[in-house]
C-alpha positions as CSV (number, residue, x, y, z in Angstrom):
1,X,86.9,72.2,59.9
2,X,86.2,70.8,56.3
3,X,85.8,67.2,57.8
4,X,83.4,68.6,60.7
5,X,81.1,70.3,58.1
6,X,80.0,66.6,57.1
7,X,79.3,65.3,60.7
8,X,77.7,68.6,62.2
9,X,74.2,66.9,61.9
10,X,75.4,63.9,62.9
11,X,76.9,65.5,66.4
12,X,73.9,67.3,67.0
13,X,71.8,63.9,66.5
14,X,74.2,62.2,69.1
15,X,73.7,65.1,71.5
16,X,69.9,64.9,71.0
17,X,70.1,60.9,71.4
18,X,71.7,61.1,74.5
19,X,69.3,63.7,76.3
20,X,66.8,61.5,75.4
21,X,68.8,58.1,76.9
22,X,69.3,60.4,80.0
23,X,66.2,60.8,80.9
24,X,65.5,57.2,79.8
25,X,68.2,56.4,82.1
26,X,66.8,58.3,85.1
27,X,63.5,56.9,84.4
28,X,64.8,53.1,84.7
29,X,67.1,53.4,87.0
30,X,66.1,56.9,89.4
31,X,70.4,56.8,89.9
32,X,72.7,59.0,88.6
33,X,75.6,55.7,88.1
34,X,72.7,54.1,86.8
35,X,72.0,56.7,84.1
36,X,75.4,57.1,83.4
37,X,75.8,53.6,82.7
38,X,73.0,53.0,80.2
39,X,74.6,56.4,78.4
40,X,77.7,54.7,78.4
41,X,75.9,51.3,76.7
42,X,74.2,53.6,74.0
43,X,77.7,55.3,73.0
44,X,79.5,51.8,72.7
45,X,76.4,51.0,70.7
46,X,77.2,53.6,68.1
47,X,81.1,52.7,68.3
48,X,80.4,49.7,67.3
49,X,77.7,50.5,64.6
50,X,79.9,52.7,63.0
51,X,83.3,50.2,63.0
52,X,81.2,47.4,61.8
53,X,79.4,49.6,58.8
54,X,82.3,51.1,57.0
55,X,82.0,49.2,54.4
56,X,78.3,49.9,53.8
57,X,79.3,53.2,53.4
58,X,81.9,53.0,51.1
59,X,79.2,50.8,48.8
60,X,76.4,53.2,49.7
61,X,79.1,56.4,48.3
62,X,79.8,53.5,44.9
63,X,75.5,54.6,43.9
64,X,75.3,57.6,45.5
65,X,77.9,59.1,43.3
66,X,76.1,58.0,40.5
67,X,72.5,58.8,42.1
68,X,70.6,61.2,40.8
69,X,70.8,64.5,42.8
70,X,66.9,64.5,44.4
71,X,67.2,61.1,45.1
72,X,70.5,61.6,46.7
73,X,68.8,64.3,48.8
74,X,65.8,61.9,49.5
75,X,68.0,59.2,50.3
76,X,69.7,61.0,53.3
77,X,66.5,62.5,54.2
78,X,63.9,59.7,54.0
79,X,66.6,57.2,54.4
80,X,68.0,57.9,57.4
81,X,64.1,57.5,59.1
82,X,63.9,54.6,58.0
83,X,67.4,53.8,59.2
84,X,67.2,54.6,62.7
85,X,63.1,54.5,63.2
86,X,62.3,51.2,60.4
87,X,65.2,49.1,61.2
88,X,66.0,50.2,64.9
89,X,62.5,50.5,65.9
90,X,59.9,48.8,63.7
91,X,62.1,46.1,62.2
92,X,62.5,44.1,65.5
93,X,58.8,44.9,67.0
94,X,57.2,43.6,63.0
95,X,59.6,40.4,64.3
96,X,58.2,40.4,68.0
97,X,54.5,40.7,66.8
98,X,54.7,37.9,63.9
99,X,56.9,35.3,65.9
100,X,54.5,36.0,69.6
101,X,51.0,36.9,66.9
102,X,50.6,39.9,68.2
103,X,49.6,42.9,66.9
104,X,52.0,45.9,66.9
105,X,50.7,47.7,70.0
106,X,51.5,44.4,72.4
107,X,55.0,44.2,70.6
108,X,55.4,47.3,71.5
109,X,54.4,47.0,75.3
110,X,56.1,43.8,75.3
111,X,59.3,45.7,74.2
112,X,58.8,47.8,77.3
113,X,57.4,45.7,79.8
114,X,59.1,42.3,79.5
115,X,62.8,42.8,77.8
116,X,63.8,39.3,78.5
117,X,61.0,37.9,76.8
118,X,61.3,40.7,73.3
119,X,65.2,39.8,73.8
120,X,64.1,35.6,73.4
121,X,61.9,36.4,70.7
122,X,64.4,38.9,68.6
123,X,67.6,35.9,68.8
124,X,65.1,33.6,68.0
125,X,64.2,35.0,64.3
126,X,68.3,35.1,64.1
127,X,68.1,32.0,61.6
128,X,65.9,33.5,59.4
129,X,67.3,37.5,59.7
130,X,70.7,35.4,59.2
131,X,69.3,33.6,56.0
132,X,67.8,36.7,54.1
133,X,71.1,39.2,54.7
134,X,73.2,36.1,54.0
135,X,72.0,35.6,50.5
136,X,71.3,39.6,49.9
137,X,74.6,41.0,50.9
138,X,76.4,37.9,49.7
139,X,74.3,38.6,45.6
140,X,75.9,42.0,46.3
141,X,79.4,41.4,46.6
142,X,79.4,38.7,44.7
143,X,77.8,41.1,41.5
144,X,80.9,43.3,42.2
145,X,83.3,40.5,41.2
146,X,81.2,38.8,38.3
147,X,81.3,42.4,35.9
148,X,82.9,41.9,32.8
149,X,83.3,45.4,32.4
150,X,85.2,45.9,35.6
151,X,89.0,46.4,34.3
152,X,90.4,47.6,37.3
153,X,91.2,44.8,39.6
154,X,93.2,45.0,43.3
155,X,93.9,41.0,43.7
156,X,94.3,40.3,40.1
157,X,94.6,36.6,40.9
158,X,91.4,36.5,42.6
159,X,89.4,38.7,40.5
160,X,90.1,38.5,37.0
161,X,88.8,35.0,36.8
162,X,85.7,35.8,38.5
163,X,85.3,38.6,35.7
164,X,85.4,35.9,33.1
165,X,83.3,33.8,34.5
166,X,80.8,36.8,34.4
167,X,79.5,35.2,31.1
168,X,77.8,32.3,33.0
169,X,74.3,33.2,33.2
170,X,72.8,32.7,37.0
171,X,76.8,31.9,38.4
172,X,76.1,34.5,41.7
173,X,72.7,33.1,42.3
174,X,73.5,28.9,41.9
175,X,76.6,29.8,44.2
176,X,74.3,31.3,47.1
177,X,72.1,28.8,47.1
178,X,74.6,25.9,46.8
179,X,75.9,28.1,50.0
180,X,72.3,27.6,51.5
181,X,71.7,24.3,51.1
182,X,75.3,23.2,52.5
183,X,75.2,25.4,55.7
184,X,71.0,24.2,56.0
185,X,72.5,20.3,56.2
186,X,74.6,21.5,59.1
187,X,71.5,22.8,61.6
188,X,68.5,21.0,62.9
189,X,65.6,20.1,59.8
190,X,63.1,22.5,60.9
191,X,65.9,25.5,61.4
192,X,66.9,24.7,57.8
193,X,63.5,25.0,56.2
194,X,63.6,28.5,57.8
195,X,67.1,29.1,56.9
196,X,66.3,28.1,53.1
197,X,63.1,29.9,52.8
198,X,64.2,33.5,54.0
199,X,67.6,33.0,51.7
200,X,65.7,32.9,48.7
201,X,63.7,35.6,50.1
202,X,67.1,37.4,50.0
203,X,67.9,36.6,46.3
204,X,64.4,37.7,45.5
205,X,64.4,40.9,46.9
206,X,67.9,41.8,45.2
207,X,66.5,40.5,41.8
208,X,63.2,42.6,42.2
209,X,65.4,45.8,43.1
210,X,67.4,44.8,39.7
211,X,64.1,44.2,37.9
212,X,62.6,47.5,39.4
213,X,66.0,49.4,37.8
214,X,65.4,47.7,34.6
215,X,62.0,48.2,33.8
216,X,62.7,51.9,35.4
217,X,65.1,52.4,32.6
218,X,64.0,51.5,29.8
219,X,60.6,53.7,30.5
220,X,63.4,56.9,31.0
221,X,65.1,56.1,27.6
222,X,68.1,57.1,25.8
223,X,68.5,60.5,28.3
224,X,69.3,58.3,31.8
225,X,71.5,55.7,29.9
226,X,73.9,58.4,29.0
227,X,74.1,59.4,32.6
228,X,74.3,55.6,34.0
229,X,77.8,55.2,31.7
230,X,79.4,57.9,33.8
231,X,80.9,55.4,35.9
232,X,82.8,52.7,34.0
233,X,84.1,49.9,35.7
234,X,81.2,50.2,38.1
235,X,79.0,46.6,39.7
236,X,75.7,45.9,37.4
237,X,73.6,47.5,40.3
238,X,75.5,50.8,40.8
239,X,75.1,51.2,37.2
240,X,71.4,50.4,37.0
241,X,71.1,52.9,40.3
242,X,72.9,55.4,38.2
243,X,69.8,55.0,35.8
244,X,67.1,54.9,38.2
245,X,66.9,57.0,41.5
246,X,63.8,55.2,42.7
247,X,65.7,51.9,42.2
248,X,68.6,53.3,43.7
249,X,67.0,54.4,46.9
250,X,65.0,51.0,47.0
251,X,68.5,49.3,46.6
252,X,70.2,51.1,49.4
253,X,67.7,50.7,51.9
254,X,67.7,47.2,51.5
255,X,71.3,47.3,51.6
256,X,71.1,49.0,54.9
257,X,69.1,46.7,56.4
258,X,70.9,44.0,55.7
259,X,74.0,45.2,57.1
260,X,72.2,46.3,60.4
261,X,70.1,42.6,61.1
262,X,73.8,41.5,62.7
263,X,74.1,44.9,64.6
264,X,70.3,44.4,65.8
265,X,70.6,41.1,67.0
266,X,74.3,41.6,68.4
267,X,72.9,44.5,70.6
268,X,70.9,42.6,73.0
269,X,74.8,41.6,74.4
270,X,74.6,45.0,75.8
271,X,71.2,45.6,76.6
272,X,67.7,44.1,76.0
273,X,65.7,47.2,75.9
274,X,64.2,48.3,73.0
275,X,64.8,52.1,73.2
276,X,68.3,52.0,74.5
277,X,69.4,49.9,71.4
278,X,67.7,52.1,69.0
279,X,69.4,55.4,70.8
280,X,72.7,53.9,70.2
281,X,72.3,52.0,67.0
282,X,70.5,55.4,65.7
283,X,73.7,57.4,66.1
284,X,75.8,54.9,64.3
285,X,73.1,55.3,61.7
286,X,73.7,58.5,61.7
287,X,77.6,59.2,61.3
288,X,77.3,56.2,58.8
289,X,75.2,58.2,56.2
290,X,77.4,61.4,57.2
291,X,81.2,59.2,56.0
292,X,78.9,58.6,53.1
293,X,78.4,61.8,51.9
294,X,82.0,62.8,52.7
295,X,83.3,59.7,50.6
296,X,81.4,61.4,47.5
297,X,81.9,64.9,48.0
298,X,85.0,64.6,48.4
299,X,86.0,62.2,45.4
300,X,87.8,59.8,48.1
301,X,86.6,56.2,45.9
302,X,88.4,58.1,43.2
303,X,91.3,59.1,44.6
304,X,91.9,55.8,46.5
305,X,91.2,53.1,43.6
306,X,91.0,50.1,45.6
307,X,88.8,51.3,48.5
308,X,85.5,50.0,47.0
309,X,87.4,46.7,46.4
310,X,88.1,46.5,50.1
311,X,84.3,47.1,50.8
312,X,83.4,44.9,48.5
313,X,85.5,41.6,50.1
314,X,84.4,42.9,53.5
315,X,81.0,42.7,52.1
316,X,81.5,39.0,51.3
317,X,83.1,38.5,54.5
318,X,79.8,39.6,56.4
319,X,77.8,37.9,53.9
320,X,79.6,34.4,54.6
321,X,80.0,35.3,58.2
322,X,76.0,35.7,58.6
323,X,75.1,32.5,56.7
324,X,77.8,30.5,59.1
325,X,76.8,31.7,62.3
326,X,73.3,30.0,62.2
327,X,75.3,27.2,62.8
328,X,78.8,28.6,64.8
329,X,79.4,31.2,67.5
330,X,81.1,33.8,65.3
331,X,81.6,37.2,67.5
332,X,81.1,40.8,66.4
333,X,84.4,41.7,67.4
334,X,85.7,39.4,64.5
335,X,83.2,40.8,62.0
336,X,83.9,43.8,62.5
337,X,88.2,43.6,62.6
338,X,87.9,41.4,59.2
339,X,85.9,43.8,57.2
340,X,88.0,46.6,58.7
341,X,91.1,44.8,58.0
342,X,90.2,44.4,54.5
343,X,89.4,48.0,54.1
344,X,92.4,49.1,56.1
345,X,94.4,46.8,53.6
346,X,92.8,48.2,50.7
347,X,93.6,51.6,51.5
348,X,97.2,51.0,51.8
349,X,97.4,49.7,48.3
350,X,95.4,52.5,47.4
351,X,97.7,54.9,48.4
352,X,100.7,52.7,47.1
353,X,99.2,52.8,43.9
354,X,98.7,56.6,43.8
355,X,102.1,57.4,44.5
356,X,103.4,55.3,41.9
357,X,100.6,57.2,39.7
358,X,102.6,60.5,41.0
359,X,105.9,59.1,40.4
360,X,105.4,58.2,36.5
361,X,103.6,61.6,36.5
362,X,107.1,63.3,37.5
363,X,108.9,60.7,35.4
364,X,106.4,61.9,32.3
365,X,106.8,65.3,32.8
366,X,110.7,65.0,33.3
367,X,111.0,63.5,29.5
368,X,108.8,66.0,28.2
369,X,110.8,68.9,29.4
370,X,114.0,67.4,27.8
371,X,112.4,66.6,24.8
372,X,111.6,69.9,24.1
């Protein structure tokens, strides 16, 4: 009943979500197995939201924790509109309109008139989508790994170098874009101008979120430092979110939609029309921001150590997997096992960890009592 408490909303949403894609259903179809069959495509949609967004919120719960409590509140308030009505909804019609030049209101009546043609012009922009959450998630995880402060490490060998080379000033951001200019030379010239250009779109978006968290705190002074060294250990961004709820917020939505271009554009395997994929994608939406809040309520990054580690390679996973498949067939089934793998993995030595914790604990406690 504790756990239910956290996905209440989220259930009722759902409910809600699936009324509407009923009557949807009815609409398109005038059939009961064909109603039942596009409720059955929106609840796979929010499966497979949800198993392929784990890891966004395990690094959503790494700020929020840290997050200022109104901003929290405005995150899963505000945020989630812009979750499941900005990225669902608006995202792909902004795309339709400036690829077709349209105006909104034809995008929109495109969406609902002629799915096969909004479906052409969505996979289309996939280079470019591809390009910018490439390079943003990929600055991200890649952040994570190059902190000099970050002492706790789950695959020693791997990260404590990449600590060390935190020193290097500009190492995350010459290793993106070597990234994009390798992967560009494998597509066609004019796919790689696209490819390049929205990539360093990417890395200037997550710079202007970090310069928006800078100049943020050094206007709120001594006060919101002391709160931003709560969490020690912590990525550069987490810590400047810590500082800054406005940064925070503008940091997480970003986030977000980076995470969902691949679920957007992976959709249209299940369905081309605009409203279905928002119903379904909108309730993964959902029950992602609800694991979020449980993950800090409950203290469950804490508890489990290596958890945000695991989120963190799953993020680089994504991140390398978007750049690649401009160029290769890479399918969501396989994005979503690796980055669920890696967690899964990095729960287990999480909970190896903590009973060895419990067993020095004991050991400890034995001593003392024969000391004395």
């Amino acid at each position: 009943m504790m756990v239910f408490k956290y996905f209440r909303g989220s259930l009722l949403f759902t409910a809600l979500c699936l009324a509407i894609g009923a009557v949807l259903g009815w609409t398109i179809t005038h059939d009961v197995a064909g109603t039942l069959g596009i409720l059955w495509i929106v609840l796979v949609l929010g499966v497979l939201e949800v198993s392929l967004s784990f890891d966004n919120a395990v690094v959503n719960a790494t700020v929020l924790r840290d997050m200022d409590p109104i901003w929290r509140r405005r995150f899963l308030s505000w945020g989630i509109i812009i979750a499941v009505f900005g990225m669902r909804i608006l995202f792909p019609l902004v795309i339709v309109a400036i690829a077709a030049q349209v105006g909104p209101i034809e995008a929109l009546k495109l969406a609902a008139t002629d799915p096969v043609t909004y479906e052409r012009i969505i996979t289309g922009a996939h280079v470019g989508i591809s390009g910018f959450g490439g390079a943003f998630l990929a600055m991200v995880g890649l952040t994570f790994f190059l902190d000099e402060d970050k002492d706790m490490h789950w695959i020693g060998v791997i990260e404590r170098p990449f600590a060390g080379l935190s020193r290097i000033s500009g190492l995350a951001i010459g290793i993106v874009l070597l990234a994009l200019y390798g992967i560009s030379r494998l597509i066609a010239p004019e796919e790689a101008m696209t490819f390049i250009t929205s990539g360093i779109f990417g890395l200037v978006a997550y710079i202007a979120v970090q310069a928006i968290g800078a100049v943020l705190e050094q206007a709120d002074g001594d006060e919101d430092s002391q709160g931003g060294a709560a969490h020690a250990g912590g990525h550069a961004v987490a810590v400047t979110a810590a500082k800054s709820g406005l940064a925070a917020f503008l940091y997480l939505e970003v986030l977000d939609a980076s995470f969902s271009f691949d679920g957007v554009i992976g959709a249209f395997a299940l369905s081309n029309n605009l409203f279905i994929i928002a119903l379904g994608l909108g309730i993964g939406a959902m029950f992602v921001r609800s694991m979020t809040v449980m993950l800090v309520d409950r203290g469950t990054l804490s508890e489990y150590r290596y958890l945000e580690h695991g989120a963190f390679y799953a993020i680089v996973a994504l991140a390398t997997i978007m750049l690649l498949s401009v160029r290769f067939e890479i399918p969501e089934t396989v994005t979503g096992l690796i980055g669920a793998g890696l967690i899964g993995l990095a729960f287990v030595a999480s909970l190896r960890a903590k009973g060895d914790d419990d067993d020095d604990a004991i050991v400890a406690t034995g001593e003392r009592l024969n000391n004395s």
